[in-house]
N, C-alpha and C positions, 0 to 999 in steps of 0.2 A: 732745343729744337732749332733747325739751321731753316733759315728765311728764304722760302724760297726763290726771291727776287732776288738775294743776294747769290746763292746758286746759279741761279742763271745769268744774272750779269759776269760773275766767275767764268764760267763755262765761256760767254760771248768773247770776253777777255784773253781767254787761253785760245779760241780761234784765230782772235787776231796774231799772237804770236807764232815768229817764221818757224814752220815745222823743218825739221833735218831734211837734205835730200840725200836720198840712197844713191848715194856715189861715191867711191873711193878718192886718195890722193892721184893718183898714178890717171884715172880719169879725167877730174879738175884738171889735173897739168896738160893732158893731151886735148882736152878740147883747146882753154885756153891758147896753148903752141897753135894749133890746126886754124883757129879761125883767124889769130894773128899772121901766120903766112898764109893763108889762103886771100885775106882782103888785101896785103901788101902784093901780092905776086898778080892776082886778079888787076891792080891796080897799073901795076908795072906792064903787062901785057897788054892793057890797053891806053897807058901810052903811048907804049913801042908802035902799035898797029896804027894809031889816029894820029900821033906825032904833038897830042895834047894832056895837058890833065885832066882826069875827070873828076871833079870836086864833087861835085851832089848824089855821083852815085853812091857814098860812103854812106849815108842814112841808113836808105831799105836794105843795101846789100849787107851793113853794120847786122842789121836785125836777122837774117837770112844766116848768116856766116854762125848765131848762136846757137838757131836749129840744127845746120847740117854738123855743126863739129860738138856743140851741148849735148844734141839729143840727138842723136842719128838713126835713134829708132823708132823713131817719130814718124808719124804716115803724114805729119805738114811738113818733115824735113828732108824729104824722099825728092832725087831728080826731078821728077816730071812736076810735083809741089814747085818747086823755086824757079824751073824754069816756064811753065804752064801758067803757072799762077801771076810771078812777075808780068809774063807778060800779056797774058786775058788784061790783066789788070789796068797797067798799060794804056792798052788799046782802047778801055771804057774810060780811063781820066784825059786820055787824048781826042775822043770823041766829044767827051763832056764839057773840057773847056771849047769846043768850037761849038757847041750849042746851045752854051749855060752863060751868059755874060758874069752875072752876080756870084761871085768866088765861093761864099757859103753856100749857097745852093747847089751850086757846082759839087762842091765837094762832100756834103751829103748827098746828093744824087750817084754821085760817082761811087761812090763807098758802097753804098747798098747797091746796085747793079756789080761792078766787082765780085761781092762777096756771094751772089745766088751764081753768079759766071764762074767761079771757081770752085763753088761748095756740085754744079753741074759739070764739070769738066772733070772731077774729080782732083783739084789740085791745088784746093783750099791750103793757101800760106801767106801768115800772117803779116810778112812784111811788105804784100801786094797793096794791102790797105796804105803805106806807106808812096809806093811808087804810084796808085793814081790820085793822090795827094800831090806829088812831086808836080805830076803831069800837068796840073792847076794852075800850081803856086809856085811853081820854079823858075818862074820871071821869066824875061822876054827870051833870056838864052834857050829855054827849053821852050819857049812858044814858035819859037822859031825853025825850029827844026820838024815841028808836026808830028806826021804821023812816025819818022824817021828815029824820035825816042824811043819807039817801041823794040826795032834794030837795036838803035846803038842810043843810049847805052843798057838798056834794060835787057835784049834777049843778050848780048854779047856777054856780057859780065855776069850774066846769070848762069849761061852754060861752062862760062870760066867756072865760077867759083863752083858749080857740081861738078864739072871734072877734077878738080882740084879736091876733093872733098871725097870722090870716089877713090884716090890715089893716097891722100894721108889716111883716111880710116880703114883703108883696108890694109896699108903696109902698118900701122898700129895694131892690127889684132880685130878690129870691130868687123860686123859684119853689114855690107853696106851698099849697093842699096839694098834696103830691106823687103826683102819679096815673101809671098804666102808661101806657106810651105807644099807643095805639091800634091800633096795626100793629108790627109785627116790623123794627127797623132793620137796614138793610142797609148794610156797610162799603163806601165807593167808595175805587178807588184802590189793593186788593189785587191781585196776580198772579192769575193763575187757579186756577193748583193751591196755592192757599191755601184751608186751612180756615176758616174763621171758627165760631167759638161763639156756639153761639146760645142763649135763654134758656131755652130747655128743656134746654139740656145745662147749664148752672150752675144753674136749681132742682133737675136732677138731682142734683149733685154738693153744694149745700147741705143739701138732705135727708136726707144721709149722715153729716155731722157737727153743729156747734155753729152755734147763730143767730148769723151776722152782723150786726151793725149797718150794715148799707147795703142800698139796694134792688138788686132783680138789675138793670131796666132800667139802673143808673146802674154795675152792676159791668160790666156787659156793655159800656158806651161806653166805658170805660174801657180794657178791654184792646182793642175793636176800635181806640180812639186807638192804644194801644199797638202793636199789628199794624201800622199805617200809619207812623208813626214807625219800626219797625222795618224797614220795606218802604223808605221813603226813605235809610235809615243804610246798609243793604248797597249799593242802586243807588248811593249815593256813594261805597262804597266798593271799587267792581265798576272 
């Protein structure tokens, strides 16, 4: 008779280990390429324009460059996400350090304001939490400049790198930015007395728990593939 403490520690165990991500080779390699030229050439461009280096933008723009070229169909890795979010963000770590002395408070202050700014603006991304961190703690160089980090380098390098982003994912095949689809897909190919979910019953049922990373358009094709697939497996097994 198996223990069931030992079961369930098993089980907690086997959560911790890194599950597979469904992505091919030919993927890995093209995100990999795409974020590495895109942070070099974002970089190079605003040399060329300011006539400087920009060292500290490599952080948040580092973590931003994973979204738009990792995961490009990601609703945090969407145009208006990286340049929206960057720079709301920005703006509230810019604001924070001129009215928060004490750097940790600051920077939980700033964090949480941020993140209700962007999850309202609609353009919650991740490495925004990063840039109003920056805005803080990025020494006198970036206090110095004020509100004028929210410009440069935060909206500058941000629209660089989605334009950049908008040009190698779409000359690779992806489809990008990722927009709703115009109309309500309809599965062909079901039974009749099949249900089919539709996107208003999965925004319903996301709203209830934790933000997924994936668009519903693309959860929703997903299981209607699923349903079809299913529908062909029993008919061959009828």
């Amino acid at each position: 008779m198996k223990n069931p403490l030992v079961t369930r520690l098993k089980i907690g165990c086997a959560r911790l280990w890194p599950h597979p991500l469904a992505m091919g080779k030919k993927e890995i390699l093209l995100s990999s390429i795409g974020a590495g030229l895109g942070l070099m050439i974002t970089g190079w461009i605003s040399h060329f324009v300011l006539g400087e280096v920009n060292l500290w933008f490599i952080a948040p723009m580092g973590a931003s460059a994973v979204l738009l070229f990792g995961v490009p169909n990601s609703p945090l890795a969407q145009p208006w996400s990286i340049v929206g979010g960057n720079m709301s963000a920005a703006l509230v770590g810019v604001s924070t350090s001129l009215l928060i002395a004490d750097p940790g408070l600051a920077c939980g202050v700033a964090a949480a304001v941020a993140i209700g700014l962007m999850f309202k603006l609609r353009c919650l991304h991740p490495p925004g939490g990063a840039v109003a961190l920056t805005a803080i703690l990025g020494g006198p160089g970036i206090h110095q400049l004020g509100y004028s980090f929210v410009l440069y380098p935060v909206l500058l390098n941000s629209v660089l790198l989605a334009v950049l982003a908008i040009i190698f994912n779409n000359l690779a095949g992806r489809r990008y930015p990722h927009q709703l689809a115009p109309a309500e897909t309809k599965p062909a190919g079901l039974p009749i007395d099949a249900v089919s979910i539709t996107r208003a019953d999965l925004h319903e049922v996301l709203m209830q728990g934790e933000l997924f990373d994936i668009d519903e358009d693309d959860l929703q094709e997903i299981l209607q593939r699923a349903e079809q697939v299913a529908h062909r497996r029993q008919n061959g097994a009828a």
